[in-house]
DOROPA-183925 format. One record per atom (N, C-alpha, C): residue number from 1; atom name; x, y, z. Coordinates in pm, 1 decimal. Example, Ala and Ser with C-alpha at 12.3 -4.5 7.8 and 13.67 -1.06 7.14 Angstrom:
REM DOROPA-183925
<n:1, atom:N, east:1319.0, north:-569.0, up:780.0> $
<n:1, atom:CA, east:1230.0, north:-450.0, up:780.0> $
<n:1, atom:C, east:1320.0, north:-330.0, up:780.0> $
<n:2, atom:N, east:1285.0, north:-225.0, up:708.0> $
<n:2, atom:CA, east:1367.0, north:-106.0, up:714.0> $
<n:2, atom:C, east:1290.0, north:3.0, up:787.0> $
This chain:
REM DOROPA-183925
<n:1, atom:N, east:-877.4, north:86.8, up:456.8> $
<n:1, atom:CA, east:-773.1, north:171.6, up:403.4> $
<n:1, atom:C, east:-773.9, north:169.1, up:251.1> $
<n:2, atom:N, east:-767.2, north:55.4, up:223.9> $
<n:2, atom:CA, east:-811.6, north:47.5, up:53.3> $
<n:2, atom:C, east:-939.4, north:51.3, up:-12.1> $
<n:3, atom:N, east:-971.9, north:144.1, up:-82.3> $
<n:3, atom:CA, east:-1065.0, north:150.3, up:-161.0> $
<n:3, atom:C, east:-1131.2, north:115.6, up:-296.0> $
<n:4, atom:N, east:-1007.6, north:78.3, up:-357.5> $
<n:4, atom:CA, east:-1017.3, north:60.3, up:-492.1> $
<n:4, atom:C, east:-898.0, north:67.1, up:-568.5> $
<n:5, atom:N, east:-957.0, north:-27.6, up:-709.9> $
<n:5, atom:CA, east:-810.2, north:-84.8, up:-791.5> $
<n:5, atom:C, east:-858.1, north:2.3, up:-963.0> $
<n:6, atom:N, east:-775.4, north:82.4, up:-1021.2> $
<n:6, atom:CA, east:-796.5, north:65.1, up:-1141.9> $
<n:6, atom:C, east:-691.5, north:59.3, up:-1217.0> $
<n:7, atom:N, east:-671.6, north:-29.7, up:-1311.1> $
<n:7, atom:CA, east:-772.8, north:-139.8, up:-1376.2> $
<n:7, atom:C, east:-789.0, north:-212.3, up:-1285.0> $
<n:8, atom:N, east:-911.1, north:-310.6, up:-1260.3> $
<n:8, atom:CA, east:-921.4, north:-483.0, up:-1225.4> $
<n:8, atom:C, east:-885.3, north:-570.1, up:-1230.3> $
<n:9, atom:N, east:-794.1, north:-522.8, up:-1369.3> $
<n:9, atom:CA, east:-804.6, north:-663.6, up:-1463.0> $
<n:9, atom:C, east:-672.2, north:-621.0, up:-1529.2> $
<n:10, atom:N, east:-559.7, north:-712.6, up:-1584.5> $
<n:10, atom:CA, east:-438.5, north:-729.8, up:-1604.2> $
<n:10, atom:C, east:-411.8, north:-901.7, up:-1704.7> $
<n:11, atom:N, east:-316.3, north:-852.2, up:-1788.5> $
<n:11, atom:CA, east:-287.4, north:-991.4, up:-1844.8> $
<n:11, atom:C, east:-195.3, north:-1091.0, up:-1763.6> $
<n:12, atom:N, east:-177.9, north:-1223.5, up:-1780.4> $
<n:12, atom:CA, east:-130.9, north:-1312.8, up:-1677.2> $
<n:12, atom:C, east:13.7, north:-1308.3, up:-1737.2> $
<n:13, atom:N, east:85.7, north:-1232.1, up:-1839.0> $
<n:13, atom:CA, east:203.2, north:-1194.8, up:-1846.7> $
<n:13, atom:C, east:255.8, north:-1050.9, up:-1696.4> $
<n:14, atom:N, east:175.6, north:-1008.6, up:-1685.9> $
<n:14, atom:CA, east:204.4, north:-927.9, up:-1545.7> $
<n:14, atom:C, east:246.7, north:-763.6, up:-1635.8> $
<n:15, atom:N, east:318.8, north:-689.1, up:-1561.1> $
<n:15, atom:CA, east:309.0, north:-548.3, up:-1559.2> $
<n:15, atom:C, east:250.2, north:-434.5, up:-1587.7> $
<n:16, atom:N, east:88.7, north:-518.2, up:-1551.8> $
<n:16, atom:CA, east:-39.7, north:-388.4, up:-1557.8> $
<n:16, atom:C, east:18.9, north:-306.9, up:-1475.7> $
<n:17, atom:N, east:15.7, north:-166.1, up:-1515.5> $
<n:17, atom:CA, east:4.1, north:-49.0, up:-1415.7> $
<n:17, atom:C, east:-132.3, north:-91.4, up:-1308.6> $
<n:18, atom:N, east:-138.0, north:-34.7, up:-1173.1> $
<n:18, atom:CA, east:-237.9, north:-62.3, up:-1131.3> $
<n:18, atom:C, east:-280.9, north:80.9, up:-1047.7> $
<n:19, atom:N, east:-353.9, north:135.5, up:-1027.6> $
<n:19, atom:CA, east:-365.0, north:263.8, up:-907.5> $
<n:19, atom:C, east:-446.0, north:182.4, up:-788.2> $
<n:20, atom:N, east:-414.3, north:197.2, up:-679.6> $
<n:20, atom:CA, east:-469.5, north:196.2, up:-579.6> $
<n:20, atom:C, east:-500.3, north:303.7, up:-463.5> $
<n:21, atom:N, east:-647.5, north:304.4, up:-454.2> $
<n:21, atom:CA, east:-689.0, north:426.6, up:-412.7> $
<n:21, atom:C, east:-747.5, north:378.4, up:-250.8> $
<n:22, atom:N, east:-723.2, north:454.3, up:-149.6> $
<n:22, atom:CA, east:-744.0, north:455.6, up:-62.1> $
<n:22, atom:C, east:-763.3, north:581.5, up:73.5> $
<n:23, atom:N, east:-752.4, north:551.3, up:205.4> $
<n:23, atom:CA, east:-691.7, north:702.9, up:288.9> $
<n:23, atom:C, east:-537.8, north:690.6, up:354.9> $
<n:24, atom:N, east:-527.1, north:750.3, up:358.2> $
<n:24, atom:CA, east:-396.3, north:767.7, up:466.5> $
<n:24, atom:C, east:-299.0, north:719.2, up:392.9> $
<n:25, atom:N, east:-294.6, north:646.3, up:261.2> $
<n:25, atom:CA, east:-163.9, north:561.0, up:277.8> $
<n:25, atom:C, east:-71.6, north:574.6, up:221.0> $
<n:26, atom:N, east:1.4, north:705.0, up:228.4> $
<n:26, atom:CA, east:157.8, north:767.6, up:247.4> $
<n:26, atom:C, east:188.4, north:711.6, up:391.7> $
<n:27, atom:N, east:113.7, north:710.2, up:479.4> $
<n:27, atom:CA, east:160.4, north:719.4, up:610.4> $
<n:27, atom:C, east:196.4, north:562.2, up:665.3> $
<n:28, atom:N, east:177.8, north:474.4, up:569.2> $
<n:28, atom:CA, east:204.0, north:329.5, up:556.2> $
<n:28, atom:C, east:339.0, north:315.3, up:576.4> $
<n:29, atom:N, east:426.7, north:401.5, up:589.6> $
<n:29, atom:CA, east:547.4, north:336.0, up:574.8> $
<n:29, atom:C, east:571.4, north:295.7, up:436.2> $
<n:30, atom:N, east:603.5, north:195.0, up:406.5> $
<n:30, atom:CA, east:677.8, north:149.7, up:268.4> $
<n:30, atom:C, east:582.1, north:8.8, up:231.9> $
<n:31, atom:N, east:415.8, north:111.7, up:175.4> $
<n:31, atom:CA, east:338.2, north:6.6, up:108.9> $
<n:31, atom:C, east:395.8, north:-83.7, up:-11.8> $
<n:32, atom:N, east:333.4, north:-235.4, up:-26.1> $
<n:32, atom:CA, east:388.5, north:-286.5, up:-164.0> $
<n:32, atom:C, east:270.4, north:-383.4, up:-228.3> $
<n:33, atom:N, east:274.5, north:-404.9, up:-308.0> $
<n:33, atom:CA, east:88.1, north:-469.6, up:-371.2> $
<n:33, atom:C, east:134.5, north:-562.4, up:-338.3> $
<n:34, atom:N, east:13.1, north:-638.1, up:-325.7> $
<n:34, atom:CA, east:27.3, north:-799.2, up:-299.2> $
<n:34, atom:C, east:-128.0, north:-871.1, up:-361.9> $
<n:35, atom:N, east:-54.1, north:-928.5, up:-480.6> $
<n:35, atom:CA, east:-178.1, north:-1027.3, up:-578.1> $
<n:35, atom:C, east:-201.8, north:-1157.9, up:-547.9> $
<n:36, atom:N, east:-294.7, north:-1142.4, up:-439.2> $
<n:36, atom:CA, east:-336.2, north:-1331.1, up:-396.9> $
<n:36, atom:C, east:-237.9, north:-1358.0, up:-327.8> $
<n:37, atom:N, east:-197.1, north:-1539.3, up:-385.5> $
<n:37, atom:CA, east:-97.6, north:-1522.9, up:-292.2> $
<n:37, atom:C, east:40.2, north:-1618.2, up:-416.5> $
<n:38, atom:N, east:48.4, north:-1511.4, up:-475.1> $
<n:38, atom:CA, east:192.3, north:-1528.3, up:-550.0> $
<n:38, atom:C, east:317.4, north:-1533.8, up:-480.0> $
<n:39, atom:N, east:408.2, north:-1614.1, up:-461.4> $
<n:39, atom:CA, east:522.9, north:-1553.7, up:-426.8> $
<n:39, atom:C, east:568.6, north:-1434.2, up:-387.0> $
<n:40, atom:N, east:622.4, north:-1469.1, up:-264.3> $
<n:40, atom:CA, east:655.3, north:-1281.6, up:-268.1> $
<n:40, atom:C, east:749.4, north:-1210.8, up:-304.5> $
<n:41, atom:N, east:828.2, north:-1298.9, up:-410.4> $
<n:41, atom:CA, east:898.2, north:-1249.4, up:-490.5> $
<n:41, atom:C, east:840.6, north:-1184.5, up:-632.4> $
<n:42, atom:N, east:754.5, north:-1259.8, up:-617.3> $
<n:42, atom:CA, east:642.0, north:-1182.7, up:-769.9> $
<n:42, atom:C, east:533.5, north:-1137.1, up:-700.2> $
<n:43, atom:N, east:514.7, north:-1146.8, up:-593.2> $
<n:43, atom:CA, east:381.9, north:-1041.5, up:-503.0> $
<n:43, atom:C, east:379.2, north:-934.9, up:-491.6> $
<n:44, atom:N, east:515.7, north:-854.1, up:-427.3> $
<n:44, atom:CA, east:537.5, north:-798.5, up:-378.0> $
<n:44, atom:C, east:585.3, north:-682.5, up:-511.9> $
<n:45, atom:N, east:553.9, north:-557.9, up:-548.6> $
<n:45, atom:CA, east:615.0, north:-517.5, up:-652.5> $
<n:45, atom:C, east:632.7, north:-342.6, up:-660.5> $
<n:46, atom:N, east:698.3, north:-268.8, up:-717.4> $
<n:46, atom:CA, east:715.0, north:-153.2, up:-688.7> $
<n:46, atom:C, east:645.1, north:-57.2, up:-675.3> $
<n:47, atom:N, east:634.2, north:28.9, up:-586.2> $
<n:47, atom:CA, east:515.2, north:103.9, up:-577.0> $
<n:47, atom:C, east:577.9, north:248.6, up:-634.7> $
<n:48, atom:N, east:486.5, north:361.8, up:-668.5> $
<n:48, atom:CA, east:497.6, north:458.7, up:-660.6> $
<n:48, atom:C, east:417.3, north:591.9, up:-644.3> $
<n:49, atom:N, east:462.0, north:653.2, up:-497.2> $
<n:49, atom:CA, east:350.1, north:741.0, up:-425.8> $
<n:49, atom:C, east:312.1, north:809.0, up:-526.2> $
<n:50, atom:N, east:164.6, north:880.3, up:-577.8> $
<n:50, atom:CA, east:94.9, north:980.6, up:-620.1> $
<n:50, atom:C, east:79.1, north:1053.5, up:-511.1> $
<n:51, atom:N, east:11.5, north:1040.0, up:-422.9> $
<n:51, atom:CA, east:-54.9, north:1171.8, up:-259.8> $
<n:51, atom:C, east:-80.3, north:1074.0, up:-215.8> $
<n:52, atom:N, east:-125.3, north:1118.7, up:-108.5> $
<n:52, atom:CA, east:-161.5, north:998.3, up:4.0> $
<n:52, atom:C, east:-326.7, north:948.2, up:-16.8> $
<n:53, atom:N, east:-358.0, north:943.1, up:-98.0> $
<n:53, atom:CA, east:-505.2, north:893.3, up:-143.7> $
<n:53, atom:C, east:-450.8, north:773.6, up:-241.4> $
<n:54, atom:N, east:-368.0, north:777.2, up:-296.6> $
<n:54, atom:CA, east:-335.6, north:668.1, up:-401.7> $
<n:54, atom:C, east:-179.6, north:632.7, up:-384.4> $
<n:55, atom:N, east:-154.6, north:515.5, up:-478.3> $
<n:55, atom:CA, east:-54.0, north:465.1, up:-528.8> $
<n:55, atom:C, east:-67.8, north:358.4, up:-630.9> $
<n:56, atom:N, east:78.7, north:339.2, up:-701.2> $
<n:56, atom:CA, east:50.9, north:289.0, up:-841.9> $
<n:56, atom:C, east:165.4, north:122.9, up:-771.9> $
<n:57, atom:N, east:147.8, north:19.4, up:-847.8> $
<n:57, atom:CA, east:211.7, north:-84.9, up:-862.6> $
<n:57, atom:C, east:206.3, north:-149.5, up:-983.9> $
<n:58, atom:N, east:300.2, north:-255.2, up:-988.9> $
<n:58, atom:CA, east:253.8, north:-301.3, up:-1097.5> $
<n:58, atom:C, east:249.2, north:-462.1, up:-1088.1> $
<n:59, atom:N, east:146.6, north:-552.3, up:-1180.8> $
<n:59, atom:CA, east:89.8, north:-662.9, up:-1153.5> $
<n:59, atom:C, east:224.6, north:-766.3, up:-1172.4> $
<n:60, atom:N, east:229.0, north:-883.6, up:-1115.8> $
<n:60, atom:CA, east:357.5, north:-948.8, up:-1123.6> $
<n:60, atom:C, east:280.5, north:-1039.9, up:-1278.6> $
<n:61, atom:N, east:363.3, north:-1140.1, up:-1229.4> $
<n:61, atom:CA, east:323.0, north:-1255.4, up:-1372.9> $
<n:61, atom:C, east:242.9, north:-1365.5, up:-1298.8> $
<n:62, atom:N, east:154.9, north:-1446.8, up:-1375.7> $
<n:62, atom:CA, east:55.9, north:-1509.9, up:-1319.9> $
<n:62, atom:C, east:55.6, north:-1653.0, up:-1380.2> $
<n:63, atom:N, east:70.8, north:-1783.2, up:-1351.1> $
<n:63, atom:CA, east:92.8, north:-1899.9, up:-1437.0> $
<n:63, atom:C, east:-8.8, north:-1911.4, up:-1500.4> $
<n:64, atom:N, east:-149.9, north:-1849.5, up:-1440.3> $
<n:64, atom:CA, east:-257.1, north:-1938.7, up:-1541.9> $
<n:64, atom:C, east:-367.6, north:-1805.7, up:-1487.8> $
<n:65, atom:N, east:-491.1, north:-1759.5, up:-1610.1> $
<n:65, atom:CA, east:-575.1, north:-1670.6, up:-1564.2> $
<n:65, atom:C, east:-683.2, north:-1737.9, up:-1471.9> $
<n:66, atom:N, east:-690.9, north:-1619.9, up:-1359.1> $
<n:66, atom:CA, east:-716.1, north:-1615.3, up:-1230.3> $
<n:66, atom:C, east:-764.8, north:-1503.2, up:-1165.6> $
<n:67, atom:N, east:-835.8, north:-1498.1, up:-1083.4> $
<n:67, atom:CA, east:-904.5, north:-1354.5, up:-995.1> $
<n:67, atom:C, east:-827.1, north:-1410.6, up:-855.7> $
<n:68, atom:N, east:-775.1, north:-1340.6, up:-791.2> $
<n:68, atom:CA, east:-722.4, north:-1320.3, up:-700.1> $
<n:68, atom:C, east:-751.2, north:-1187.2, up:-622.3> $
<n:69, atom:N, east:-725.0, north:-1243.5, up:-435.1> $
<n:69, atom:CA, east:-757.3, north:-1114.9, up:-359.1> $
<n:69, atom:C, east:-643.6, north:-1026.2, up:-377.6> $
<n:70, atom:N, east:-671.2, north:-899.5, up:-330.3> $
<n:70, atom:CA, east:-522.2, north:-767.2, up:-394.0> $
<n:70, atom:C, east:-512.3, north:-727.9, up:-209.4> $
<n:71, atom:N, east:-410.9, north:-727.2, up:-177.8> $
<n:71, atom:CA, east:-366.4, north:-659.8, up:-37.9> $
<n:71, atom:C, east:-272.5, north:-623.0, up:-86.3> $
<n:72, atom:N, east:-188.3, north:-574.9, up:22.0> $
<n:72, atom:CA, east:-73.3, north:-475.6, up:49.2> $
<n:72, atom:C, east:28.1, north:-528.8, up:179.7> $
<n:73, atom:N, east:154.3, north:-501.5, up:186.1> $
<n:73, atom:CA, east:209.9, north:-509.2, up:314.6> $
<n:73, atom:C, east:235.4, north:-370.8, up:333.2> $
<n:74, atom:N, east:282.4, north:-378.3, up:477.3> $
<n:74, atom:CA, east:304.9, north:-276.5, up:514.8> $
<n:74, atom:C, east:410.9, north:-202.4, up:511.6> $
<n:75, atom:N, east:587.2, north:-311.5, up:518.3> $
<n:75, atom:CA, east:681.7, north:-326.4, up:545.9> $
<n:75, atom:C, east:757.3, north:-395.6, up:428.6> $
<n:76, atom:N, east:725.1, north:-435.3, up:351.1> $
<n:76, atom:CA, east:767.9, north:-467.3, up:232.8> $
<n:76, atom:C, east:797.8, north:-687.5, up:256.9> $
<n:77, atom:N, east:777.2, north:-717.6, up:377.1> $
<n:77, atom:CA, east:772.5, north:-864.3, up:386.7> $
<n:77, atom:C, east:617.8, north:-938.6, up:400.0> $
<n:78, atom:N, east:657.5, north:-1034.4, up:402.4> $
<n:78, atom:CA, east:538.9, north:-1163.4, up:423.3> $
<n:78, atom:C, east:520.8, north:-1174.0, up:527.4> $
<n:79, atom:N, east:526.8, north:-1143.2, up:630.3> $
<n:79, atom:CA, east:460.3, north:-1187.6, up:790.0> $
<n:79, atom:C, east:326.0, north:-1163.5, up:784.8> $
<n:80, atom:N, east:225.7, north:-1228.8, up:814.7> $
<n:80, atom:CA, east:74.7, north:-1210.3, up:820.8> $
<n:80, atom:C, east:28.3, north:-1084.0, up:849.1> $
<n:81, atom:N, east:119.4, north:-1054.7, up:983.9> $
<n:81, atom:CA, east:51.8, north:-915.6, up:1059.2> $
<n:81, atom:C, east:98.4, north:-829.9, up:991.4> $
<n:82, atom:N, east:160.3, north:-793.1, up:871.7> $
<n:82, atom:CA, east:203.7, north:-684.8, up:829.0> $
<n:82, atom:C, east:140.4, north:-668.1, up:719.1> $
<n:83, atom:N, east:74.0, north:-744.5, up:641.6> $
<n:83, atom:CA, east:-11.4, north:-757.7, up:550.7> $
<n:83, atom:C, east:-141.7, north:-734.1, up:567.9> $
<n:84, atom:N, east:-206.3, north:-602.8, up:519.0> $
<n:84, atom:CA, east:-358.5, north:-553.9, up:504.7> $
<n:84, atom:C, east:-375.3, north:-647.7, up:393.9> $
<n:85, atom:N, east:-538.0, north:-692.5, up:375.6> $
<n:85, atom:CA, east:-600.5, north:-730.8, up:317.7> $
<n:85, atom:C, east:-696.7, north:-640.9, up:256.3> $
<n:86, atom:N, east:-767.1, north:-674.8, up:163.7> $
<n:86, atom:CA, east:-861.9, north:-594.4, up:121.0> $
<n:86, atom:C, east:-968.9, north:-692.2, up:73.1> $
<n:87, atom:N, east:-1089.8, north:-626.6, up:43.8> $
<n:87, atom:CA, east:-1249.0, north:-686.1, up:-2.7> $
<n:87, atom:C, east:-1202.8, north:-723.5, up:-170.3> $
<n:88, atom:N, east:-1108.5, north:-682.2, up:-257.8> $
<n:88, atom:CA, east:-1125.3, north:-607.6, up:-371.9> $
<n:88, atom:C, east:-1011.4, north:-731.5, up:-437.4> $
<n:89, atom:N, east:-1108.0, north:-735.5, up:-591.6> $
<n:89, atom:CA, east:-988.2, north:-870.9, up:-645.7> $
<n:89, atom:C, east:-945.7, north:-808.7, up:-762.4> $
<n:90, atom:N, east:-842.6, north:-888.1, up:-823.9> $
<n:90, atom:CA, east:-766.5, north:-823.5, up:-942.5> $
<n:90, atom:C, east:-799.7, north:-961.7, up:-1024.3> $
<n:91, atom:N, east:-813.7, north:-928.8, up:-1158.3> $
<n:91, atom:CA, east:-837.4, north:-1056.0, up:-1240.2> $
<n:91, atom:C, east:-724.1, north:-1067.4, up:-1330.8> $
<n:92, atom:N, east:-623.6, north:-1190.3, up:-1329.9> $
<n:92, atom:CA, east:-563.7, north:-1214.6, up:-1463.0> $
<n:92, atom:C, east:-629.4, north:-1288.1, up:-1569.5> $
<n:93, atom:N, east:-575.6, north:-1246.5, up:-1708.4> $
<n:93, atom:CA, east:-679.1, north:-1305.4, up:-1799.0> $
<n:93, atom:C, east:-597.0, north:-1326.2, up:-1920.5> $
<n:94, atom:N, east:-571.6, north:-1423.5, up:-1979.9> $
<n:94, atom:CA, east:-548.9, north:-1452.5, up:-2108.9> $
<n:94, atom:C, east:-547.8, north:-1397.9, up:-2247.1> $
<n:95, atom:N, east:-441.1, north:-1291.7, up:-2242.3> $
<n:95, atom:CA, east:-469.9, north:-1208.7, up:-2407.1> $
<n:95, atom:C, east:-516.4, north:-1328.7, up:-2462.9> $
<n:96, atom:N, east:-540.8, north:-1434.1, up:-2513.5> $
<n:96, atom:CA, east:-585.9, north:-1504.4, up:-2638.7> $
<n:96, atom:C, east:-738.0, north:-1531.4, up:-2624.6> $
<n:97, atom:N, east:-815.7, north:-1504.6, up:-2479.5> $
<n:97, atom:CA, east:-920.6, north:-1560.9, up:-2421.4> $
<n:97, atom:C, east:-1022.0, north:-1380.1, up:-2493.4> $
<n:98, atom:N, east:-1001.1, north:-1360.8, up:-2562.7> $
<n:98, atom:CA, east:-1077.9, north:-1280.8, up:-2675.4> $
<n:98, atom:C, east:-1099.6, north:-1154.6, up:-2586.9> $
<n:99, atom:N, east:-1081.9, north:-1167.0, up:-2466.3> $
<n:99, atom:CA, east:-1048.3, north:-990.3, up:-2407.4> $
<n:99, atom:C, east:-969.7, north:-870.6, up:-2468.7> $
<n:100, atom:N, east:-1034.5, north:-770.4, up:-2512.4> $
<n:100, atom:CA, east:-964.8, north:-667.3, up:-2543.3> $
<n:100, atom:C, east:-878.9, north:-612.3, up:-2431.2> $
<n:101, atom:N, east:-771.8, north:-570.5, up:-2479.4> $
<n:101, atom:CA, east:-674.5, north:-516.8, up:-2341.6> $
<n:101, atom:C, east:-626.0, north:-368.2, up:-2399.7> $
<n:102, atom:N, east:-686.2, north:-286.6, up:-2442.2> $
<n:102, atom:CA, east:-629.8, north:-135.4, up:-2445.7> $
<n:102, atom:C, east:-628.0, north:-79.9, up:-2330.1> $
<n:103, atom:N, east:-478.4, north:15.0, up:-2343.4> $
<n:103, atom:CA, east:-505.3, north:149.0, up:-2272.0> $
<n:103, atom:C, east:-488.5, north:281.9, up:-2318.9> $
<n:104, atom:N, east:-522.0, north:411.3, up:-2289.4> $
<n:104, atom:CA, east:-532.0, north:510.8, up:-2330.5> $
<n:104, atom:C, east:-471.0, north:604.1, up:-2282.9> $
């Protein structure tokens, strides 16, 4: 169902925009990102439909830079079975760790 993340990559202060591109998933019910496995109080974060090929979230906050797997729930909770997984990781990274971080 998921296809892809852009950006990848996000600072470990959190609220990268993120798009996530996939099929079907308007028809998810009430998708919500899920970064690794943060809290799902900071996992879990607002989405907002584009079409049913995409949606946008945004990255929570991260204690320390890290690549983590990116899923989704389905339902907006933590129960295993409601949570898709995906192949696809998101990296937090350290504004001071000499990464440029523009966007355009």
């Amino acid at each position: 169902i998921i296809s892809s993340l852009s950006p990848t990559a996000g600072p470990v202060a959190g609220g990268r925009r993120v798009t996530v591109y996939g099929a079907g998933l308007v028809d998810l019910g009430d998708p919500l990102c899920r970064f690794g496995s943060l809290p799902p109080a900071a996992a879990y974060t607002f989405r907002q439909t584009l079409n049913s090929s995409s949606f946008v979230c945004y990255s929570p906050a991260s204690a320390q830079p890290a690549t983590v797997m990116f899923g989704m729930s389905l339902n907006g909770r933590s129960e295993s079975g409601q949570v898709i997984r995906s192949d696809l990781h998101f990296q937090f990274f350290d504004r001071c760790s000499g990464r440029q971080d523009i966007d355009f």
